[in-house]
C-alpha positions in Angstrom: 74.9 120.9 115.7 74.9 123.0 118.9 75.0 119.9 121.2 78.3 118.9 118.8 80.1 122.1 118.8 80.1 122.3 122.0 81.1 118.8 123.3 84.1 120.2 120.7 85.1 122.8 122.8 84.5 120.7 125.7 87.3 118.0 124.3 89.8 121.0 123.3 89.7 122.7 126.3 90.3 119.2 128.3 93.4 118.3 125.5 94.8 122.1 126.6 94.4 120.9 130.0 95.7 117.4 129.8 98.8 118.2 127.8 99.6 121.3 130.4 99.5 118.7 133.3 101.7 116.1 131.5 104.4 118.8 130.7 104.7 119.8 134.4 104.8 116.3 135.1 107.8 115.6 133.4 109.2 118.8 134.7 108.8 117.6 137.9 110.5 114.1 137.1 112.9 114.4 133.7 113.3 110.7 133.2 113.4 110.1 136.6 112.6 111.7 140.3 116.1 112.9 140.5 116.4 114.6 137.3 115.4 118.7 136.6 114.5 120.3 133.6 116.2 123.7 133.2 115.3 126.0 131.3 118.2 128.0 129.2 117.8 130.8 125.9 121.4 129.5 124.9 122.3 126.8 122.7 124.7 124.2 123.1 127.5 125.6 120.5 127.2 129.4 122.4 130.1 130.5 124.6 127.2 130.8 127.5 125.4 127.8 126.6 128.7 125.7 126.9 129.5 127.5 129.9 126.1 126.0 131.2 126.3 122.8 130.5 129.8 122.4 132.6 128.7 124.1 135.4 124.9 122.8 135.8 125.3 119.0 135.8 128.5 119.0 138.0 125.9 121.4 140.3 123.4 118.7 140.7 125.8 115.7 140.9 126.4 117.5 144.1 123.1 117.4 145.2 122.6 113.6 143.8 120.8 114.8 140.7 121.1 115.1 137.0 119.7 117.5 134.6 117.9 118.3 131.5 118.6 121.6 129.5 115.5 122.7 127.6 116.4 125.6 125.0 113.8 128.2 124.4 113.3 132.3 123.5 113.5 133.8 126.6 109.9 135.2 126.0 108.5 131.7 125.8 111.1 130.9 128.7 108.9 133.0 131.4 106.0 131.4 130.2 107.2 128.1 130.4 108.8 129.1 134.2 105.9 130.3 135.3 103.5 127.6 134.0 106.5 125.0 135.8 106.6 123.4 132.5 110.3 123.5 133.3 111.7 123.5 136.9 113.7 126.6 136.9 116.2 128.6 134.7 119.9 128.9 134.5 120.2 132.5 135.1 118.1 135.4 136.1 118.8 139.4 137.0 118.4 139.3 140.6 115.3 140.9 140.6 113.6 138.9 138.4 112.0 136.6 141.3 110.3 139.4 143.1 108.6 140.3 140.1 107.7 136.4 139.3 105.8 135.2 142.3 106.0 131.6 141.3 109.9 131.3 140.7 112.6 131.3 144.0 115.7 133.0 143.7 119.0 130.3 144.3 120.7 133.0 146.2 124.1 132.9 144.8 125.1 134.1 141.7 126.0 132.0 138.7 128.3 134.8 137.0 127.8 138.0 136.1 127.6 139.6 133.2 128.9 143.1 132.3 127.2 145.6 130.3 129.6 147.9 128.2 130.4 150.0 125.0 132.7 148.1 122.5 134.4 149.3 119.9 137.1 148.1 116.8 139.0 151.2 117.3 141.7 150.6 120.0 142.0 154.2 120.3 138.7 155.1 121.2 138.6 156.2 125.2 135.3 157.9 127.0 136.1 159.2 130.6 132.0 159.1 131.3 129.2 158.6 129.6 127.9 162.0 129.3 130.7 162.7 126.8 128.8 160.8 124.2 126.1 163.9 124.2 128.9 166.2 122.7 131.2 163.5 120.9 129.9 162.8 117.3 130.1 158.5 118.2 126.9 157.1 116.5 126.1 154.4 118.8 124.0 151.0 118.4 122.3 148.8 120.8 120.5 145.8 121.3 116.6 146.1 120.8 115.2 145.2 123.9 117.8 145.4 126.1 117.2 147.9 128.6 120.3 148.8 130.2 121.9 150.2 127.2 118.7 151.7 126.1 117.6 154.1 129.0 121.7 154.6 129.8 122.0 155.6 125.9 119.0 157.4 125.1 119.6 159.9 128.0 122.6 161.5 127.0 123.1 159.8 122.8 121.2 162.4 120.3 118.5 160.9 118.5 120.2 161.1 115.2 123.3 159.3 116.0 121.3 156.2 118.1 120.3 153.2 116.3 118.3 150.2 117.7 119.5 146.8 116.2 118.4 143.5 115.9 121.1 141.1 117.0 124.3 141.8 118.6 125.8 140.6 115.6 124.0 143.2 112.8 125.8 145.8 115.6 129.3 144.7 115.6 128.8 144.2 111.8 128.3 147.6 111.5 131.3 148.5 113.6 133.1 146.6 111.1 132.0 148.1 108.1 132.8 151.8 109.5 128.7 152.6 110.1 128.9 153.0 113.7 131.8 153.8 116.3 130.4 152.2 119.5 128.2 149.0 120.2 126.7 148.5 123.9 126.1 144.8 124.7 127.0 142.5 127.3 130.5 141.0 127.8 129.1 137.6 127.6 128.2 137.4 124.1 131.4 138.4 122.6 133.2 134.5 122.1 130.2 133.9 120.9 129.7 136.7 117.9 133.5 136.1 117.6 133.2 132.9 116.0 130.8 134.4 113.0 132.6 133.9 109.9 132.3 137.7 109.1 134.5 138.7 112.9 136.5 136.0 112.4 139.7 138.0 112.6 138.5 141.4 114.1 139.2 142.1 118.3 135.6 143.1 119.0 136.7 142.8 122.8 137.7 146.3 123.2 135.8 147.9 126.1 135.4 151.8 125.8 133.2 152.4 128.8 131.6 149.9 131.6 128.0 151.2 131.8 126.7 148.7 134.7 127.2 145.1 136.0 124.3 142.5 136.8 125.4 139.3 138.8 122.8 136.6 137.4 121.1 134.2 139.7 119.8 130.7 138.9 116.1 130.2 139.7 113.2 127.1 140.8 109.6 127.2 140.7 108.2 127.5 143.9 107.6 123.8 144.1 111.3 122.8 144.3 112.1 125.8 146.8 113.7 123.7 149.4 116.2 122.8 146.6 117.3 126.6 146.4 119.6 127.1 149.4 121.2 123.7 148.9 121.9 124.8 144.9 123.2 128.0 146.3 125.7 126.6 149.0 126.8 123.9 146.2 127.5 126.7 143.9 129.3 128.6 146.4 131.3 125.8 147.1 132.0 124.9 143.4 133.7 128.9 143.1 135.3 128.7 146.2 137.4 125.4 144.7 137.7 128.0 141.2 135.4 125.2 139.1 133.1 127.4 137.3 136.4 130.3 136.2 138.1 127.2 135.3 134.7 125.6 132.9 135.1 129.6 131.7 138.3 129.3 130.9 138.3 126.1 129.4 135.2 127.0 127.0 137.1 130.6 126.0 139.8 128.3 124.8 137.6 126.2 122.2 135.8 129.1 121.1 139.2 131.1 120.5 140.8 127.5 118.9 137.1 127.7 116.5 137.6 131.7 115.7 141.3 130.5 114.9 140.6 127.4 112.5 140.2 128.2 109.2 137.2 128.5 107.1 136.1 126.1 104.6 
């Protein structure tokens, strides 16, 4: 019995092994040797996810590639990175290498994403944010993000900040009149404005800017002579006004879906 168990755990701990290899195998390959598998939190409906999957395949045609988008929680998304069970990821803080040994930064930024407090009330103005400790604003934010947490938490009394779940359960409660301020990126709005429950409320005004992160796209280490030649393609693609044009073009068929009506 002891001879069988562990022969067991012999077989399990090879399967682990096996199937680990395989995935970075075809990580390495796609369908092909030309072909990378990037890693993305964003589905294909999502403004951003869209917004990806313009920009990313014309990126590697450049460079005589194609690609593969592989959607998973950003949690699971590090792992995956690190593992190099995919080859890189669409878009990273720029920090986010240095503290991730085995990805390299593609240094130049995809597009940035701003970090604000929005509002339904088109008369609602801060000057700074320290006016929120002495305004009575209940403000909600994003669990987990942490911009808006440590900018919030330092001047917003505790009674009048709430942690939320989604972006959308926040700009719900703006609807409904049980919160004046939401902080969340700028990115996200075409997105949430699409929900059947927004359709036909302007969540896009921005109260206050609280910071700005330009967001970098990223390789495991084993593709690294890839990053400069991604980063001069991107460059290039910005300096002909592709990827504000992909943005533009994507902000008009989310607007034309918030527009069509409901069934």
């Amino acid at each position: 019995m002891k001879r069988f168990r562990w022969m067991w755990v012999a077989w399990a701990a090879f399967a682990s092994v096996w199937a680990l290899g395989a995935g970075m195998a075809f990580a390495q390959t796609g369908d092909d040797a030309k072909s990378f598998a990037i890693g993305t939190s964003q589905e294909a409906e999502t403004f951003l996810g869209r917004w990806q999957r313009r920009i990313y395949p014309e990126l590697f045609r450049r460079l005589g590639m194609t690609v593969q988008f592989r959607v998973m929680p950003l949690q699971r998304l590090t792992i995956a990175s690190e593992q190099g069970a995919v080859d890189g990821e669409v878009a990273r803080i720029g920090s986010y290498a240095s503290q991730h040994p085995e990805l390299v930064r593609v240094d130049e930024p995809v597009y940035d994403i701003v970090w604000a407090l929005f509002s339904i009330d088109k008369g609602l103005r801060l000057g700074a944010l320290n006016e929120l400790a002495v305004q009575p604003l209940r403000v909600t934010y994003q669990r987990g993000i942490a911009i808006c947490e440590t900018a919030l938490k330092a001047v917003v009394p505790a009674d009048r900040l709430l942690d939320v779940g989604t972006d959308a359960q926040g700009f719900n409660m703006l609807r409904v009149g049980r919160s004046d301020l939401h902080c969340t990126g700028d990115l996200t709005l075409p997105t949430l404005q699409t929900l059947p429950e927004l359709r036909g409320v302007d969540i896009s005004h921005r109260v206050l800017e609280i910071g700005v992160n330009p967001l970098f796209p990223l390789v495991h280490k084993r593709h690294a002579e890839l990053a400069p030649r991604m980063a001069a393609a991107l460059k290039q693609m910005k300096a002909e006004g592709l990827v504000e044009r992909y943005r533009a073009e994507v902000l008009r068929e989310m607007a034309a879906a918030a527009a069509a009506p409901t069934r």
